[in-house]
mmCIF file of the N, C-alpha and C atoms, coordinates in Angstrom:
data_MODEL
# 
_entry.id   MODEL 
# 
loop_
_atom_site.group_PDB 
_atom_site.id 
_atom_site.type_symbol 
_atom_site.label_atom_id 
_atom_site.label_alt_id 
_atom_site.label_comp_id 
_atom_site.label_asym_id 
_atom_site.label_entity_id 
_atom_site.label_seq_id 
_atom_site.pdbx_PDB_ins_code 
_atom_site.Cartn_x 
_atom_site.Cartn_y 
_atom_site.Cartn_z 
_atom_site.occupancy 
_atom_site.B_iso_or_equiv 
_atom_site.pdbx_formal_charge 
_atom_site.auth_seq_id 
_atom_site.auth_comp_id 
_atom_site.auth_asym_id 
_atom_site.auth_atom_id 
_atom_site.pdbx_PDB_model_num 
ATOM 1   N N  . UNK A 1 1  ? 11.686  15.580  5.817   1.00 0.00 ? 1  UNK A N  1 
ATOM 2   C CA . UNK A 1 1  ? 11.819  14.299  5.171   1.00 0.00 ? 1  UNK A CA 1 
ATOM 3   C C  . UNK A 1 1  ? 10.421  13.715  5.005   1.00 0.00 ? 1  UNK A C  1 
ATOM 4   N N  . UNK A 1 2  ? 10.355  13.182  3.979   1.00 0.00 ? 2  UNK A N  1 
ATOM 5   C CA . UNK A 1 2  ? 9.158   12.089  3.769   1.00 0.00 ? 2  UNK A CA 1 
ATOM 6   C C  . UNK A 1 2  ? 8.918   11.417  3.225   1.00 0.00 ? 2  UNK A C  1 
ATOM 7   N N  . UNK A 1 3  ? 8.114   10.278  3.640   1.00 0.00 ? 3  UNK A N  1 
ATOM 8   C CA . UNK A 1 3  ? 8.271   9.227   3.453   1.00 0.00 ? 3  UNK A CA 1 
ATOM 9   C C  . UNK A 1 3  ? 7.020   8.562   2.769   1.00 0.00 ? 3  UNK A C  1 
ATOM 10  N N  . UNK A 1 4  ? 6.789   7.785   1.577   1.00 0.00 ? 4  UNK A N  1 
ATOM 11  C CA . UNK A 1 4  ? 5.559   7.134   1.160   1.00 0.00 ? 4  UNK A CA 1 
ATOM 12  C C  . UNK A 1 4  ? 5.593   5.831   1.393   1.00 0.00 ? 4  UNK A C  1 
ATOM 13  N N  . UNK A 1 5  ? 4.035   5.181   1.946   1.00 0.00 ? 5  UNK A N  1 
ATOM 14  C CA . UNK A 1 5  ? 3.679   4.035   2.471   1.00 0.00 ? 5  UNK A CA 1 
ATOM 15  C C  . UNK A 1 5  ? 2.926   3.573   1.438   1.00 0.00 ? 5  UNK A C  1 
ATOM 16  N N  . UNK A 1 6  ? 3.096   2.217   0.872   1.00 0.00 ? 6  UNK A N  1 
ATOM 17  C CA . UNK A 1 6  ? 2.031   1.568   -0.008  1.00 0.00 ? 6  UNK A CA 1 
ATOM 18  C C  . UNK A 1 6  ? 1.659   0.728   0.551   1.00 0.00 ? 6  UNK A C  1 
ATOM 19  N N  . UNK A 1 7  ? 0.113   0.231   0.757   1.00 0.00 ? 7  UNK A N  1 
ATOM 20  C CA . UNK A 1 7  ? -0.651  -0.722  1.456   1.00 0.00 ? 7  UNK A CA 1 
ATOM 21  C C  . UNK A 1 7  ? -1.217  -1.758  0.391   1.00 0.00 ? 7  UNK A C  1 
ATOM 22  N N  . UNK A 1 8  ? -1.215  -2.992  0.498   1.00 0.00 ? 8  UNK A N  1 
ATOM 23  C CA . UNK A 1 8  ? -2.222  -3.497  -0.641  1.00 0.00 ? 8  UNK A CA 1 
ATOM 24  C C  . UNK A 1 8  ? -2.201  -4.922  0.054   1.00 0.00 ? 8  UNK A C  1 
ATOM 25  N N  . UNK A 1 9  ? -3.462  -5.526  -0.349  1.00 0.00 ? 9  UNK A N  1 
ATOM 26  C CA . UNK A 1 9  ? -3.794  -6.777  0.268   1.00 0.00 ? 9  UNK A CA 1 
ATOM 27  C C  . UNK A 1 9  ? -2.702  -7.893  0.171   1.00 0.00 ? 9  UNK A C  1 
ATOM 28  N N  . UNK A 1 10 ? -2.675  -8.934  0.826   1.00 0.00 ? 10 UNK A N  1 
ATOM 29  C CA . UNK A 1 10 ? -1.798  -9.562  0.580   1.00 0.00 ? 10 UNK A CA 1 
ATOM 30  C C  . UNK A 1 10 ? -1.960  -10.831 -0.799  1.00 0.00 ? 10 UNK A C  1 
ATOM 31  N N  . UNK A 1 11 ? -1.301  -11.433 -1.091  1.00 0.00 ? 11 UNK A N  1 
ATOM 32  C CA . UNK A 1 11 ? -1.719  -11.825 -2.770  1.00 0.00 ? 11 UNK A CA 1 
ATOM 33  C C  . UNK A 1 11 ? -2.699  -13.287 -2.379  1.00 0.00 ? 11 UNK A C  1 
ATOM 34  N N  . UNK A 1 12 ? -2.629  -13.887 -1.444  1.00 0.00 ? 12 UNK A N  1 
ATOM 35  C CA . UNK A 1 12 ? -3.407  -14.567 -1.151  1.00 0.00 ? 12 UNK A CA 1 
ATOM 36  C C  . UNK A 1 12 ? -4.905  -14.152 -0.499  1.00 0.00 ? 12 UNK A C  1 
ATOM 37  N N  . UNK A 1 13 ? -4.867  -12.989 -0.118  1.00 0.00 ? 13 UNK A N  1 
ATOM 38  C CA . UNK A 1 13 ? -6.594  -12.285 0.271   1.00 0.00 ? 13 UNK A CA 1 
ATOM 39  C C  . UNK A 1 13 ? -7.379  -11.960 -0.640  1.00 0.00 ? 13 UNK A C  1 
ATOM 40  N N  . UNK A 1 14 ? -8.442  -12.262 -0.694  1.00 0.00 ? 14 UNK A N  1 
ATOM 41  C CA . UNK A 1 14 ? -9.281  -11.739 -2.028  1.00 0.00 ? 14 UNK A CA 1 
ATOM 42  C C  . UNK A 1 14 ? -9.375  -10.271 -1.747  1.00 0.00 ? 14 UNK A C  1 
ATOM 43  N N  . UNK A 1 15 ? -9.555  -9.898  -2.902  1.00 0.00 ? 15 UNK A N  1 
ATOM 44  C CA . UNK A 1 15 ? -10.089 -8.498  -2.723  1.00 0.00 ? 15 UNK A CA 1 
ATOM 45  C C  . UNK A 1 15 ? -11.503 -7.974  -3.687  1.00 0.00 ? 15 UNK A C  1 
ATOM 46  N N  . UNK A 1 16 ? -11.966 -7.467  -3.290  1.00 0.00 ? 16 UNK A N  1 
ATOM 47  C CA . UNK A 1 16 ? -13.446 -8.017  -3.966  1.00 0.00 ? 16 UNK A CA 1 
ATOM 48  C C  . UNK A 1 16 ? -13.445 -6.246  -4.700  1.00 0.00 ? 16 UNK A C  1 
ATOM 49  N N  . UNK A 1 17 ? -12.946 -5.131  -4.242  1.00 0.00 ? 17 UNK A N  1 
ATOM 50  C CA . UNK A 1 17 ? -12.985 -3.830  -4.768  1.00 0.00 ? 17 UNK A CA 1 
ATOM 51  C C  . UNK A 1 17 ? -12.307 -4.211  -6.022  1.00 0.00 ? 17 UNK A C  1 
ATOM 52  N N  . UNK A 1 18 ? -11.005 -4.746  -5.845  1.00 0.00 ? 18 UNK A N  1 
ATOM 53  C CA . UNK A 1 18 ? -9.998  -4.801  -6.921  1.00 0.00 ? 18 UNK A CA 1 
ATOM 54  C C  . UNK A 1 18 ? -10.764 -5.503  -8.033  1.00 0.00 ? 18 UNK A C  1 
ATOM 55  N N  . UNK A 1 19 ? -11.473 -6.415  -7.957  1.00 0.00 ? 19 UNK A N  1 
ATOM 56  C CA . UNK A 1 19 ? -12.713 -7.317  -8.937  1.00 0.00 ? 19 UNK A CA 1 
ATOM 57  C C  . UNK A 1 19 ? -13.545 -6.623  -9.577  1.00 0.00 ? 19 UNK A C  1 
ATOM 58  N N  . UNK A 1 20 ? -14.184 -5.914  -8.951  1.00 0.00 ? 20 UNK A N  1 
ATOM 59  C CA . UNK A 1 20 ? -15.297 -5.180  -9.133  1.00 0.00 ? 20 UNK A CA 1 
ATOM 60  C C  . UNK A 1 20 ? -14.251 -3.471  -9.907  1.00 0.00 ? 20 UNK A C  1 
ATOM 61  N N  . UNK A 1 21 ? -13.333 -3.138  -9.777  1.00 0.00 ? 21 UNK A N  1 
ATOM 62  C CA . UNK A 1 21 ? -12.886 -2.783  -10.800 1.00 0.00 ? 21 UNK A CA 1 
ATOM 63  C C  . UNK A 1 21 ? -12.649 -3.227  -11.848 1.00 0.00 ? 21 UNK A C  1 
ATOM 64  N N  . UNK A 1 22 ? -11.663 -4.247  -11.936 1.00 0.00 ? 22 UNK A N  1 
ATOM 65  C CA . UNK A 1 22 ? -11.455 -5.034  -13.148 1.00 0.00 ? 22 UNK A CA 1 
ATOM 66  C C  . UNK A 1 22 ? -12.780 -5.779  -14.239 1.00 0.00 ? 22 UNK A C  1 
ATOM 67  N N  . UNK A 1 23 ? -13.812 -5.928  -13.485 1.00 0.00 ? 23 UNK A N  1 
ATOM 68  C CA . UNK A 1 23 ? -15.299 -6.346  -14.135 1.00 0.00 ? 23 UNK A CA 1 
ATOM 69  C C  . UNK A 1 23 ? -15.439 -4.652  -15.100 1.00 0.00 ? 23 UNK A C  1 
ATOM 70  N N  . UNK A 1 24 ? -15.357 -3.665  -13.982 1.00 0.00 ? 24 UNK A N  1 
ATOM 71  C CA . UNK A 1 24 ? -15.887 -2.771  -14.876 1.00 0.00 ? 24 UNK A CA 1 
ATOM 72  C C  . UNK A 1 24 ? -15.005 -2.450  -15.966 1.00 0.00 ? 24 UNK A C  1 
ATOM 73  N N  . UNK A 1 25 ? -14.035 -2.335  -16.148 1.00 0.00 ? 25 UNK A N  1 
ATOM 74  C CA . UNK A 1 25 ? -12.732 -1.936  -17.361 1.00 0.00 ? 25 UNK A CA 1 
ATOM 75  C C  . UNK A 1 25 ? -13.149 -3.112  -18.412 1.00 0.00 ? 25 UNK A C  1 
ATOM 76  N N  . UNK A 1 26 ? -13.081 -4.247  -17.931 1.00 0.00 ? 26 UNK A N  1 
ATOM 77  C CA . UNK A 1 26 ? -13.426 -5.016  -18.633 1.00 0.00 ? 26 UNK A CA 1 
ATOM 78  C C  . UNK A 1 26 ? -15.057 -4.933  -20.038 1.00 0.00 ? 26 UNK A C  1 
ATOM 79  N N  . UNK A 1 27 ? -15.414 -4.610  -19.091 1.00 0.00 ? 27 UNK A N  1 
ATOM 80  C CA . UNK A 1 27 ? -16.825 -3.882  -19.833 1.00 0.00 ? 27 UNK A CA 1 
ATOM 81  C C  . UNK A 1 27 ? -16.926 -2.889  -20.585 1.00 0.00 ? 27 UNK A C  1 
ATOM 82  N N  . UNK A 1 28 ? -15.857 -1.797  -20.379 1.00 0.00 ? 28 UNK A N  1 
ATOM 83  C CA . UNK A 1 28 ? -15.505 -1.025  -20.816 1.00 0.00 ? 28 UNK A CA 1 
ATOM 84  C C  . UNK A 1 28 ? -14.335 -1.003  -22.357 1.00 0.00 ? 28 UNK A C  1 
ATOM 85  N N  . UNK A 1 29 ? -14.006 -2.512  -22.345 1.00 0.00 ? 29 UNK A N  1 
ATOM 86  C CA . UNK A 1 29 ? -13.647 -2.798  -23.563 1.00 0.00 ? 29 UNK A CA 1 
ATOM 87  C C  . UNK A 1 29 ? -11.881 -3.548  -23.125 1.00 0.00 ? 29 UNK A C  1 
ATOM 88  N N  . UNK A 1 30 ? -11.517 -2.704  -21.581 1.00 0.00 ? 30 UNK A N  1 
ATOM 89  C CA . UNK A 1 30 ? -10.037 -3.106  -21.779 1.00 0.00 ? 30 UNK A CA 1 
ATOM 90  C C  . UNK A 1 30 ? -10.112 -4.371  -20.976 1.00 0.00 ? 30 UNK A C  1 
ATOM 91  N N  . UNK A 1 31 ? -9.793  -5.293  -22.221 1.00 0.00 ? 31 UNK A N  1 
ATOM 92  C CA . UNK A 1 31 ? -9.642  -7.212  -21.975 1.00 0.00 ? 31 UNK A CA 1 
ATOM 93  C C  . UNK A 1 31 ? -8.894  -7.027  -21.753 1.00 0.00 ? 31 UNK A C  1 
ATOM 94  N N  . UNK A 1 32 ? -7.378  -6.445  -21.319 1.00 0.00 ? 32 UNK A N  1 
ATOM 95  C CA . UNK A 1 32 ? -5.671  -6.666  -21.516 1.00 0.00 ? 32 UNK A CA 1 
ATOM 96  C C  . UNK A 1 32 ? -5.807  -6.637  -20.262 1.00 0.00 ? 32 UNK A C  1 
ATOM 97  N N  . UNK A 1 33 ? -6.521  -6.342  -19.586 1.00 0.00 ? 33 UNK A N  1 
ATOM 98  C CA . UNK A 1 33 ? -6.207  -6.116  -17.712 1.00 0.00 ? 33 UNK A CA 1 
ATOM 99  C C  . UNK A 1 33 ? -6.221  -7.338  -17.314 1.00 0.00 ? 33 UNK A C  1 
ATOM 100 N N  . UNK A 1 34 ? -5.338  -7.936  -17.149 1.00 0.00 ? 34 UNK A N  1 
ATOM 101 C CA . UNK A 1 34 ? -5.250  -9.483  -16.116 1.00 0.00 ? 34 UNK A CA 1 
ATOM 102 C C  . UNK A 1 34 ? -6.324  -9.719  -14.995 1.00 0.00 ? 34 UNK A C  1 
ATOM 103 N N  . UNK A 1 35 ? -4.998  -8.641  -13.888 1.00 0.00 ? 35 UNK A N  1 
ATOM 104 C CA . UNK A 1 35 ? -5.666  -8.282  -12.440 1.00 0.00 ? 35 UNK A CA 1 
ATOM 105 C C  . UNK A 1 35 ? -5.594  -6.822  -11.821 1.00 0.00 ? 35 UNK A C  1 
ATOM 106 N N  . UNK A 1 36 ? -6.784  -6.655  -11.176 1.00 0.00 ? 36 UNK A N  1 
ATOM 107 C CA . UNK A 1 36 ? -6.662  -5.452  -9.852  1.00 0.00 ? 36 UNK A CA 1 
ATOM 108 C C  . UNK A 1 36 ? -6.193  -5.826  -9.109  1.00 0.00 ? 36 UNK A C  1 
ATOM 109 N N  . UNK A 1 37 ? -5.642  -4.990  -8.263  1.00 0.00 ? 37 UNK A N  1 
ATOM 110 C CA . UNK A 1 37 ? -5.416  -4.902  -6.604  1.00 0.00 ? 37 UNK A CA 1 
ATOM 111 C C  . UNK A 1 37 ? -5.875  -3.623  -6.021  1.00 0.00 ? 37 UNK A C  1 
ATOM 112 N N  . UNK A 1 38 ? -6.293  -3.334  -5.531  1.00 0.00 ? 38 UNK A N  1 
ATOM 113 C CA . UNK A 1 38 ? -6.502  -2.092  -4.219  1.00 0.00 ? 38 UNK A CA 1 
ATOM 114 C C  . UNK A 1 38 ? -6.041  -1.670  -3.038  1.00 0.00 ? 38 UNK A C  1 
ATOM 115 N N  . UNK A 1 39 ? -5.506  -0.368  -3.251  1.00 0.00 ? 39 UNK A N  1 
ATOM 116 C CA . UNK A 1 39 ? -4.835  -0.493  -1.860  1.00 0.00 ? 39 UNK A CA 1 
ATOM 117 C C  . UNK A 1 39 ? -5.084  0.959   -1.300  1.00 0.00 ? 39 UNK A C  1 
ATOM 118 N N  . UNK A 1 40 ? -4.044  1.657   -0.313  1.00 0.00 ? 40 UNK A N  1 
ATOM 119 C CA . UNK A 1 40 ? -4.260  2.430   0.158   1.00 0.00 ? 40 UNK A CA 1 
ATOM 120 C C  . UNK A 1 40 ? -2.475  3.128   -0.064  1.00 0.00 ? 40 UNK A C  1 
ATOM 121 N N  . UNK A 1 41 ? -2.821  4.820   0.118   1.00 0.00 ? 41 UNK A N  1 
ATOM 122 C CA . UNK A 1 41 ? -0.894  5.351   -0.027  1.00 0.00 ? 41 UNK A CA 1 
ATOM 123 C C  . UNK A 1 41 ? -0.910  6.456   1.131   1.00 0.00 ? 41 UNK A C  1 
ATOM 124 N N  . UNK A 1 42 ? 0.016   6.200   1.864   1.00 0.00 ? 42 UNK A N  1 
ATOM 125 C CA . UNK A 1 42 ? -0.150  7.195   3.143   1.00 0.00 ? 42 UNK A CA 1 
ATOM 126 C C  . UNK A 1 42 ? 1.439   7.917   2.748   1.00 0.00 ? 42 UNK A C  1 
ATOM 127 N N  . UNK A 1 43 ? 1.536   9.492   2.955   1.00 0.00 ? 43 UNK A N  1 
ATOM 128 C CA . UNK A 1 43 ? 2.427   9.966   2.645   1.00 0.00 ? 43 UNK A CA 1 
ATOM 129 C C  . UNK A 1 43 ? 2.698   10.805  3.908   1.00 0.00 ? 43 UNK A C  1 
ATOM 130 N N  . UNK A 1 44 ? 3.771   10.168  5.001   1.00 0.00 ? 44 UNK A N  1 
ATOM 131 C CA . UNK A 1 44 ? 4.156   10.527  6.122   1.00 0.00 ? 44 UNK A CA 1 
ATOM 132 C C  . UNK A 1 44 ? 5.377   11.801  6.308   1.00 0.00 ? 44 UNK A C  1 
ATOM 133 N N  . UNK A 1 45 ? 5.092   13.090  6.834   1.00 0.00 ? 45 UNK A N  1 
ATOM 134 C CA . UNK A 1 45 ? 6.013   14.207  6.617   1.00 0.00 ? 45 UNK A CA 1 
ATOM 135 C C  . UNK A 1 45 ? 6.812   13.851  8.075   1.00 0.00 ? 45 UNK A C  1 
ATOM 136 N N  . UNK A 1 46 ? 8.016   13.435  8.124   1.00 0.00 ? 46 UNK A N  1 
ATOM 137 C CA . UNK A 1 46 ? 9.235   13.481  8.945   1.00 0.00 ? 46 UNK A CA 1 
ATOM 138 C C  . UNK A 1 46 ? 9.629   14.730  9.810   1.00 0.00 ? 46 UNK A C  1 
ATOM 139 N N  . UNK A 1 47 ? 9.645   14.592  11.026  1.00 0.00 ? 47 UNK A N  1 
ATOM 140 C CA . UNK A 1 47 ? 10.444  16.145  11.243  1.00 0.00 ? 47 UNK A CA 1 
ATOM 141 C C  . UNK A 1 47 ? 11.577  15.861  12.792  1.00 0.00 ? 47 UNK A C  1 
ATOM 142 N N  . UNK A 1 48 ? 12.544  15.795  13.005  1.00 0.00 ? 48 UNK A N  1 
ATOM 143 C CA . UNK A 1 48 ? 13.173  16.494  14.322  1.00 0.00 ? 48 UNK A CA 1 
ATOM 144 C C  . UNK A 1 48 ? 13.487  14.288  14.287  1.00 0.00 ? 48 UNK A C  1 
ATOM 145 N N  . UNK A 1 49 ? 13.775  13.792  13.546  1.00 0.00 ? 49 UNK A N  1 
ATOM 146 C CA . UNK A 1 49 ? 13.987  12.706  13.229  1.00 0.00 ? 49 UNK A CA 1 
ATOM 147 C C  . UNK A 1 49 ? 15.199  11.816  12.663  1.00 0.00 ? 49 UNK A C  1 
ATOM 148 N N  . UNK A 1 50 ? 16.374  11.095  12.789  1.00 0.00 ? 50 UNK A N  1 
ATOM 149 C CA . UNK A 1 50 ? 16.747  10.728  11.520  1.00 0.00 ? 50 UNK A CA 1 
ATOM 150 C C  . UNK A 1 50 ? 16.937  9.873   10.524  1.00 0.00 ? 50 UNK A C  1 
ATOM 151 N N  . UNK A 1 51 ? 17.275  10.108  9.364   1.00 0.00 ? 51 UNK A N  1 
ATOM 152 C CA . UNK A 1 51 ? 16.944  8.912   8.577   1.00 0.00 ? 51 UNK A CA 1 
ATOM 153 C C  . UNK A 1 51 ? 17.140  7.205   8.836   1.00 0.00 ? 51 UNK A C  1 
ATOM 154 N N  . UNK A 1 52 ? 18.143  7.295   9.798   1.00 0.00 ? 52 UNK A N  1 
ATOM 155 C CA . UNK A 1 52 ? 18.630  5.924   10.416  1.00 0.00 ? 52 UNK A CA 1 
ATOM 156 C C  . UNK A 1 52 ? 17.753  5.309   11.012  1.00 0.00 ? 52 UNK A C  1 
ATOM 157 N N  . UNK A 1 53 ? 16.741  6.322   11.664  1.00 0.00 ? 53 UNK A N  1 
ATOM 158 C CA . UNK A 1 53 ? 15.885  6.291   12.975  1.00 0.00 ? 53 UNK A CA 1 
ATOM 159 C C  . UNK A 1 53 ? 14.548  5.859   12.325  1.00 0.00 ? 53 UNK A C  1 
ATOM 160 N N  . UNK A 1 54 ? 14.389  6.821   11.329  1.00 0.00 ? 54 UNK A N  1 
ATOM 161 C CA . UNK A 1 54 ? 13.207  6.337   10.628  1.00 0.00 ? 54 UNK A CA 1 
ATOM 162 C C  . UNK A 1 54 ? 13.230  4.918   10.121  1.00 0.00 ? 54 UNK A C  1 
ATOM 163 N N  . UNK A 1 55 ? 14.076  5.167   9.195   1.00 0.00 ? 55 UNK A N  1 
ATOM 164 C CA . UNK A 1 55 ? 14.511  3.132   8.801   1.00 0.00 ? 55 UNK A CA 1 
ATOM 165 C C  . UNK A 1 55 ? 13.716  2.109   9.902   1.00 0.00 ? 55 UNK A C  1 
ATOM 166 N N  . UNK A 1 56 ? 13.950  2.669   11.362  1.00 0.00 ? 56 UNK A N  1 
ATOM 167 C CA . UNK A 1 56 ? 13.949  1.764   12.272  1.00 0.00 ? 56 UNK A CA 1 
ATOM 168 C C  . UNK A 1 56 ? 12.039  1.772   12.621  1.00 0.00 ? 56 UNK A C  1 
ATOM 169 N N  . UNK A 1 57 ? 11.628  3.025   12.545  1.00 0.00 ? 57 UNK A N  1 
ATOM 170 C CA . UNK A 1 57 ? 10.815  3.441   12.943  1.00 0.00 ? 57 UNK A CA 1 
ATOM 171 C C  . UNK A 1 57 ? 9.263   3.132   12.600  1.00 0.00 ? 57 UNK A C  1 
ATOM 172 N N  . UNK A 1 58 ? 9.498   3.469   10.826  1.00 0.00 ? 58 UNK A N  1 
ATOM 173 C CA . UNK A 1 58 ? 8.545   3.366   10.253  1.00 0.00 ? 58 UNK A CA 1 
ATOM 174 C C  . UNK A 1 58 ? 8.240   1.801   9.828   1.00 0.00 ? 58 UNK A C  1 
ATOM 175 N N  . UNK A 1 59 ? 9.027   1.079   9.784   1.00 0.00 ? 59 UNK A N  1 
ATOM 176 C CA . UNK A 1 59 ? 8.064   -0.583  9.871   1.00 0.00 ? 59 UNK A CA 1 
ATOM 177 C C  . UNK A 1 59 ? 7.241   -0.812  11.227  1.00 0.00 ? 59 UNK A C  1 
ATOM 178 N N  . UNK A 1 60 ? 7.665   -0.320  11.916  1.00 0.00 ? 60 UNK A N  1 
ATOM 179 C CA . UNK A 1 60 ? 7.367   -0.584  13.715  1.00 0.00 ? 60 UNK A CA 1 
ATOM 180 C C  . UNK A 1 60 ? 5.141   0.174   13.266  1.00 0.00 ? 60 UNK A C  1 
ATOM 181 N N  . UNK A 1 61 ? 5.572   1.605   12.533  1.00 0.00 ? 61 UNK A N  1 
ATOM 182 C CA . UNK A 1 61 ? 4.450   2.489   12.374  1.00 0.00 ? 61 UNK A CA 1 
ATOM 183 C C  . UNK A 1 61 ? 3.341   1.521   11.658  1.00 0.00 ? 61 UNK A C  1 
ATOM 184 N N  . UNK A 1 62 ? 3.554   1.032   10.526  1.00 0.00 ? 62 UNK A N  1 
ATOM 185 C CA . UNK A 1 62 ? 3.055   -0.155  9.316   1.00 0.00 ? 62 UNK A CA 1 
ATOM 186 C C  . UNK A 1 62 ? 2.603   -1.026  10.273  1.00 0.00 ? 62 UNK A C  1 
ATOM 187 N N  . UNK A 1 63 ? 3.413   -1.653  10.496  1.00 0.00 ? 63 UNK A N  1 
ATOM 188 C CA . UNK A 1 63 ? 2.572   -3.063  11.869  1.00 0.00 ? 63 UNK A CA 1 
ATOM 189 C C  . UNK A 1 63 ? 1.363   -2.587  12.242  1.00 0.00 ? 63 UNK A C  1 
ATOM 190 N N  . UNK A 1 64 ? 1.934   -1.657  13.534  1.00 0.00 ? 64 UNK A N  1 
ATOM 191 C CA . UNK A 1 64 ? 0.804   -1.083  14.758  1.00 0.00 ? 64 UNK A CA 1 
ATOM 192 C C  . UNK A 1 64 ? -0.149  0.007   13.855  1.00 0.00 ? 64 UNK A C  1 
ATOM 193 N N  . UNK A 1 65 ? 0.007   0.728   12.753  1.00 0.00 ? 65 UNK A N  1 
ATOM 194 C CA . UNK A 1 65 ? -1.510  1.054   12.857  1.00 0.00 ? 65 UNK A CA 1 
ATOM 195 C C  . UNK A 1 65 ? -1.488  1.305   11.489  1.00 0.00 ? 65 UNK A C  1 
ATOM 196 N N  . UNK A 1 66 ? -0.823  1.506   10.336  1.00 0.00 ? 66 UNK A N  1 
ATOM 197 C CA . UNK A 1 66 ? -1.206  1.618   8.755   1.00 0.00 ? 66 UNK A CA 1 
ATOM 198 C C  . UNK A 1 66 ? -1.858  0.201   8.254   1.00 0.00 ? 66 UNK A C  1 
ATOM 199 N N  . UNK A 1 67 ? -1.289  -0.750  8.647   1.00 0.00 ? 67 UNK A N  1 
ATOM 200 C CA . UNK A 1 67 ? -1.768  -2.154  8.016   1.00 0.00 ? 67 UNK A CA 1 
ATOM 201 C C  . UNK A 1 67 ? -2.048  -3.082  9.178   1.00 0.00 ? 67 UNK A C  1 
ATOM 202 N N  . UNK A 1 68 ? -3.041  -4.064  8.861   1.00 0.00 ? 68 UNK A N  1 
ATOM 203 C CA . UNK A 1 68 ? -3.631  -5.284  8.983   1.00 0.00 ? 68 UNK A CA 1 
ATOM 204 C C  . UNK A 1 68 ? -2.451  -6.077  8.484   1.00 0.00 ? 68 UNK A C  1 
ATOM 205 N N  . UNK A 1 69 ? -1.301  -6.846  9.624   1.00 0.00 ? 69 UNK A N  1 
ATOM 206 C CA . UNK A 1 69 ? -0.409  -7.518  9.038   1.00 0.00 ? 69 UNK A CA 1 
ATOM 207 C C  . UNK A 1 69 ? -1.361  -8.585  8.796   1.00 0.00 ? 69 UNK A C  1 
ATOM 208 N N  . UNK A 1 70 ? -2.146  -8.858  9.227   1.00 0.00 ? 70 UNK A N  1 
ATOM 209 C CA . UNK A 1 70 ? -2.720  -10.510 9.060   1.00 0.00 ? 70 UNK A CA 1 
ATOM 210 C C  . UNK A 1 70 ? -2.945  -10.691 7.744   1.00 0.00 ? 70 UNK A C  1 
ATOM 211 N N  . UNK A 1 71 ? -3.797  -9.746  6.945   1.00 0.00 ? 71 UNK A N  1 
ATOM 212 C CA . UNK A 1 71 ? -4.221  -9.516  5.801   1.00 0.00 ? 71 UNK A CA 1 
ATOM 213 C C  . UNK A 1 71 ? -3.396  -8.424  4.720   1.00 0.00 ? 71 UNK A C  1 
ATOM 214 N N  . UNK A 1 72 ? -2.648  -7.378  5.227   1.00 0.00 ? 72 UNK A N  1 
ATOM 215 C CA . UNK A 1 72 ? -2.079  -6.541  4.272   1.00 0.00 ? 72 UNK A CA 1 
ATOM 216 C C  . UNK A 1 72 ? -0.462  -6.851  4.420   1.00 0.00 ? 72 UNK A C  1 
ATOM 217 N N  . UNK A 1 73 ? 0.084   -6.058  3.517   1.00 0.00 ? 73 UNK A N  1 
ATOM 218 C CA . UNK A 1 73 ? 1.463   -6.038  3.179   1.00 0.00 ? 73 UNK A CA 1 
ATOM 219 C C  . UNK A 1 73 ? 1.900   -4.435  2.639   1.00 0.00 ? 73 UNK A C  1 
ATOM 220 N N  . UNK A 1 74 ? 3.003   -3.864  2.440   1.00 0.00 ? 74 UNK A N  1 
ATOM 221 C CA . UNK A 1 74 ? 3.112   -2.665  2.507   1.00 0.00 ? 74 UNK A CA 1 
ATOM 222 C C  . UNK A 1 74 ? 4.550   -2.782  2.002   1.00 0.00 ? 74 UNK A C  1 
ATOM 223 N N  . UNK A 1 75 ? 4.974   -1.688  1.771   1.00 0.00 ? 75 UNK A N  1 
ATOM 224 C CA . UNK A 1 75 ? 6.174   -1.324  0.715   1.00 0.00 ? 75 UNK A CA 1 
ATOM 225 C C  . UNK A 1 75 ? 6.421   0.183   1.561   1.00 0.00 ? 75 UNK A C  1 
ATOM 226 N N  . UNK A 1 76 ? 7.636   0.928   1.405   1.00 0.00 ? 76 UNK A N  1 
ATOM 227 C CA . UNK A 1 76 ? 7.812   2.560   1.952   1.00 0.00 ? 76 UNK A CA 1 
ATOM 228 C C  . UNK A 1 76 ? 9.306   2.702   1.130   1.00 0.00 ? 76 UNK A C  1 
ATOM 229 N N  . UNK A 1 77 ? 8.667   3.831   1.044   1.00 0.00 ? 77 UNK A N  1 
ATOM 230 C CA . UNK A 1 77 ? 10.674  4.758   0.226   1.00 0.00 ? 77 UNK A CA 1 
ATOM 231 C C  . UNK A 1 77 ? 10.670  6.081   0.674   1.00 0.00 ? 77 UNK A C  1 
ATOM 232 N N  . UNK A 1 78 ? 12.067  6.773   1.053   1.00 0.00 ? 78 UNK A N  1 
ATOM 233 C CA . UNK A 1 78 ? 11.724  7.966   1.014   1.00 0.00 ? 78 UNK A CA 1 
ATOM 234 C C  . UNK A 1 78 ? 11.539  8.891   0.437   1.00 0.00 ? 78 UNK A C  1 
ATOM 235 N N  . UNK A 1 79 ? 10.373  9.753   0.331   1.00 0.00 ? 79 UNK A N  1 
ATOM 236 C CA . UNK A 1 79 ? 10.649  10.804  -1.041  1.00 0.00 ? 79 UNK A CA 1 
ATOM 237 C C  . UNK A 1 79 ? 11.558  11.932  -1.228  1.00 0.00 ? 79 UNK A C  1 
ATOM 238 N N  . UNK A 1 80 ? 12.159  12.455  -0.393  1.00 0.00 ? 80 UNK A N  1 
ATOM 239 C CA . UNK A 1 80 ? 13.286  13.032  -0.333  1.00 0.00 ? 80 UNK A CA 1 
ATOM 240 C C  . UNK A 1 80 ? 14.562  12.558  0.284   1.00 0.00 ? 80 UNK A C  1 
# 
């Protein structure tokens, strides 16, 4: 089983990478870009586990060590 983690700042944190992309596209001609964000994608392989368990599991994982709750926020689905 596995599972994908999306990390990205929270909408009130600046993010100064996500800027400094959007400056450059911008320069690059594409005005249509509103906003960046930046984040991070962790793709966790499951094993000897179950899906019920994981449910339970993997927010507990996000807290304690994928994200900065203070500052990040995060999303997960499973891919199989």
């Amino acid at each position: 089983m596995k599972v994908r983690v999306l990390v990205s700042f929270k909408d009130s944190v600046l993010d100064p990478q996500g800027q400094t992309v959007q400056y450059a596209l911008h320069t690059l001609g594409y005005d249509f870009i509103k906003n960046v964000r930046q984040g991070k994608v962790f793709e966790l392989e499951l094993e000897g586990i179950s899906k019920e368990n994981a449910q339970e599991i993997i927010p507990q994982i996000c807290d304690k060590v994928l994200t900065n709750p203070i500052i990040e926020k995060y999303s997960w689905h499973f891919l199989e």
